[in-house]
N, C-alpha and C positions, 0 to 999 in steps of 0.2 A: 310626699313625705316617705311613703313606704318604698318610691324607687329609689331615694336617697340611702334609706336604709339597708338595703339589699346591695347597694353597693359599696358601704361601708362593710360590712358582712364579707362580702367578698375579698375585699383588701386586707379585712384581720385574718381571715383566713389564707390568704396567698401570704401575708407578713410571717403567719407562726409556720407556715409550709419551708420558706425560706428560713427561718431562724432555726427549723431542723434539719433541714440538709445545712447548715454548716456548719450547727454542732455536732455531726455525722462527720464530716469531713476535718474538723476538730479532733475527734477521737480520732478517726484513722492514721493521723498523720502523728500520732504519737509512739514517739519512739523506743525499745527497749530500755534504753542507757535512761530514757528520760524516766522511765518507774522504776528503776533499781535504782539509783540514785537515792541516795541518804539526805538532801537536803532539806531542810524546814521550812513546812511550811507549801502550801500547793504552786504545783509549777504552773506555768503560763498555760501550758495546752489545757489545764484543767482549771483555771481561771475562765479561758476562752469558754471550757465546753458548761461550767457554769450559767453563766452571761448569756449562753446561745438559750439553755433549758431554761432559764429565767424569763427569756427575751417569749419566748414558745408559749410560755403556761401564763404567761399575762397576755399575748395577743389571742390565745383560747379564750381565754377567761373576756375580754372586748367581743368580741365575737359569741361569744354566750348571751354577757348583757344586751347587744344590740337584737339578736333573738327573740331575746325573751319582749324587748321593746317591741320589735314589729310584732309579734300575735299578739299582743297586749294592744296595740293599735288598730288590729284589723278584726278586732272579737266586736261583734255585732250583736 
């Protein structure tokens, strides 16, 4: 069970690793014209870099709980 978990751990953390380099790349690729821009309401690169920080701080947050699982399973 516990190498199950550690490999679960593993994968939340590679997932929120990923879901920050492309909210990184997200932001970079955002244009001037696209934040001077008057229009209502959030543009898409800031939809995207949303959705990326969202995607992040929930596969942290998995990656916590299964943590906190494994020492909770391995306390003798």
């Amino acid at each position: 069970m516990s190498t199950f978990l550690i490999i679960l751990i593993v994968l939340a953390a590679v997932a929120a690793l990923v879901s920050l380099i492309r909210g990184i790349v997200s932001f970079l690729q955002t244009t001037e014209a696209e934040l001077k821009s008057g229009a209502d309401g959030p543009s898409v690169s800031s939809q995207k870099q949303n959705k990326m920080m969202f995607a992040r701080v929930s596969f942290q947050a998995v990656a916590i709980i299964l943590c906190v699982m494994l020492l909770a399973l391995n306390r003798h």
